[in-house]
C-alpha positions in Angstrom: 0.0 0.0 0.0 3.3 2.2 0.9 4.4 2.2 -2.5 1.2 2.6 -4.2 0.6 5.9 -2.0 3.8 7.1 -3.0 3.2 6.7 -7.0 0.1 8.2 -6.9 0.2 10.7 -4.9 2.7 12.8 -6.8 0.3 11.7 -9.9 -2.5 13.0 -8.7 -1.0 16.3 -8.2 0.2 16.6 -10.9 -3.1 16.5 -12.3 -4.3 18.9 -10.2 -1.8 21.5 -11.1 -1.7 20.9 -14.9 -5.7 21.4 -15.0 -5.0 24.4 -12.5 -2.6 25.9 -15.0 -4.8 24.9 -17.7 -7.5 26.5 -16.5 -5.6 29.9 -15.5 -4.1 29.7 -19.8 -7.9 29.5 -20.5 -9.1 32.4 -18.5 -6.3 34.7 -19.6 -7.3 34.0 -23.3 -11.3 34.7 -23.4 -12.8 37.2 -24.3 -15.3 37.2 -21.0 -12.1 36.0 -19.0 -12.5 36.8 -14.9 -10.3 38.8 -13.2 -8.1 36.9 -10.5 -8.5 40.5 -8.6 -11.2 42.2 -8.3 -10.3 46.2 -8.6 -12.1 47.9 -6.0 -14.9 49.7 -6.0 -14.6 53.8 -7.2 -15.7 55.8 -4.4 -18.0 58.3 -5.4 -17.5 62.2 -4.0 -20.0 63.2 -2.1 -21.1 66.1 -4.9 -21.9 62.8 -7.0 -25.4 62.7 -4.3 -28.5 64.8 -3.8 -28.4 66.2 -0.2 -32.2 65.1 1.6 -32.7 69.3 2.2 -32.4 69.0 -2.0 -34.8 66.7 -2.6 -37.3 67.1 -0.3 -37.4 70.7 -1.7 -37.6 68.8 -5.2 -40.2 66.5 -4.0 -42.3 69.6 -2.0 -42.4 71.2 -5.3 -43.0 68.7 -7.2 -40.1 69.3 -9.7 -38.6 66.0 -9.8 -39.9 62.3 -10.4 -39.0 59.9 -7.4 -37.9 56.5 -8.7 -37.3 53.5 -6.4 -34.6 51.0 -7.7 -35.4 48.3 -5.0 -37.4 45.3 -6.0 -41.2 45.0 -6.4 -41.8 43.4 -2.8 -39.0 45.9 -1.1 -41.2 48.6 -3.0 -44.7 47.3 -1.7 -43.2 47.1 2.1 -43.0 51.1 1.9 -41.8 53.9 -0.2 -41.0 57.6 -0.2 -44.7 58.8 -0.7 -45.3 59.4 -4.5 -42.1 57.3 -5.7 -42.3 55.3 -8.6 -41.0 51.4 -8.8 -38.3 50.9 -11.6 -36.1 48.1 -10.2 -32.8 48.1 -11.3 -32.4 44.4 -11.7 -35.3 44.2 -13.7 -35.0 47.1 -15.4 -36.0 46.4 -19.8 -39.1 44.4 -18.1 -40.6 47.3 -15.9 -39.1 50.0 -18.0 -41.9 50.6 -20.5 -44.8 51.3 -17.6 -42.7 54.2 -16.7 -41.5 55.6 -19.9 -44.4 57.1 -20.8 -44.1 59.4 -17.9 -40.7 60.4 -18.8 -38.9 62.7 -21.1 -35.1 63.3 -21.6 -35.5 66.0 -19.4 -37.5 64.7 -16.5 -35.6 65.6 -13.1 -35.4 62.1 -11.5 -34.4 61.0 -8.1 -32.8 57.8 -7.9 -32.6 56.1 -4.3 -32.4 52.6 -3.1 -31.7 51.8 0.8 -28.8 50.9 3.0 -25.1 52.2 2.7 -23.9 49.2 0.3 -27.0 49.6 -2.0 -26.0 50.4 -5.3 -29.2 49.4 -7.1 -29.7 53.4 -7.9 -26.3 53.5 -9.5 -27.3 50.5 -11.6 -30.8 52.2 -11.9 -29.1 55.5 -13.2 -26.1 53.7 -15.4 -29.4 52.4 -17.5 -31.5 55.0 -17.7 -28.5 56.9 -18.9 -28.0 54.7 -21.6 -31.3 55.6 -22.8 -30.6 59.1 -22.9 -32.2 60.5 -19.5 -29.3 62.2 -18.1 -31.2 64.3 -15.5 -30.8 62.1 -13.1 -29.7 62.6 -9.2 -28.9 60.2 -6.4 -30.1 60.4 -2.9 -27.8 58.0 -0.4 -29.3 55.5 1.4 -32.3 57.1 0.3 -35.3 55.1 2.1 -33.2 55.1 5.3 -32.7 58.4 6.0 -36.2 59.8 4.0 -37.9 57.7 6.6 -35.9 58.7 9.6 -36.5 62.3 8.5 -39.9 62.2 9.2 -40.7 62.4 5.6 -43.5 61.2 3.6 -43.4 58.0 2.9 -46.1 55.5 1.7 -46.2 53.0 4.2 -46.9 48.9 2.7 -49.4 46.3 4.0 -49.6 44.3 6.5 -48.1 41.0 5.8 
């Protein structure tokens, strides 16, 4: 058994690092290849975001649309009060309800919820594509509208 361990052993890793190295020579040559290291993530200036004084003036005077980027149930839950749901992960399927309300030079107001959400970056990258440039961020957006004391729609009991 001693010397059958022995043999293999250095077989079998062998296999395991040609198929490793094989692997790593097939990655570096496609086209959709993934990167070994992922870059980090570009922190955005804090000009890049609507202040909550900015939009609740926008939203007082009705100047600006409100769209939320979350998903349908996160939506239905609660919202800021008048907000639209456009969610960014489904965005061609839900897109074409709102369009109609929009024009290339629609004020929008983009949030999402929590510190890590970047569902209204998503939500503005695409909306961009299709020309509506007029577009503004508000961090964390349902977190701090809500602990504002702002108006929200509140959702249904579960």
């Amino acid at each position: 058994m001693n010397d059958w361990l022995r043999l293999t052993l250095p077989r079998a890793l062998g296999v395991v690092l040609l198929g490793i190295g094989v692997g790593l020579a097939g990655n570096q040559l496609s086209l959709r290849g993934l990167p070994l290291i992922t870059p980090p993530k570009p922190v955005q200036p804090a000009e890049a975001y609507l202040s909550l004084e900015r939009a609740k003036l926008l939203w007082q005077g009705g100047a600006a649309l409100f769209l939320d980027a979350r998903e349908p149930a996160d939506y239905a839950a609660g919202h800021i009060g008048n907000a639209l749901n456009l969610p960014a992960q489904s965005f061609a399927q839900h897109f074409g309800a709102i369009a109609p309300l929009l024009s290339p030079e629609t004020e929008l107001v983009l949030y999402c919820d929590g510190v890590e959400c970047e569902l209204s970056h998503r939500l503005q990258a695409s909306l961009r594509e299709g020309g509506y440039t007029n577009t503004h961020l508000l961090f964390n957006g349902w977190t701090v509208w809500r602990q504002a004391g702002l108006p929200v729609t509140p959702g249904g009991k579960k």
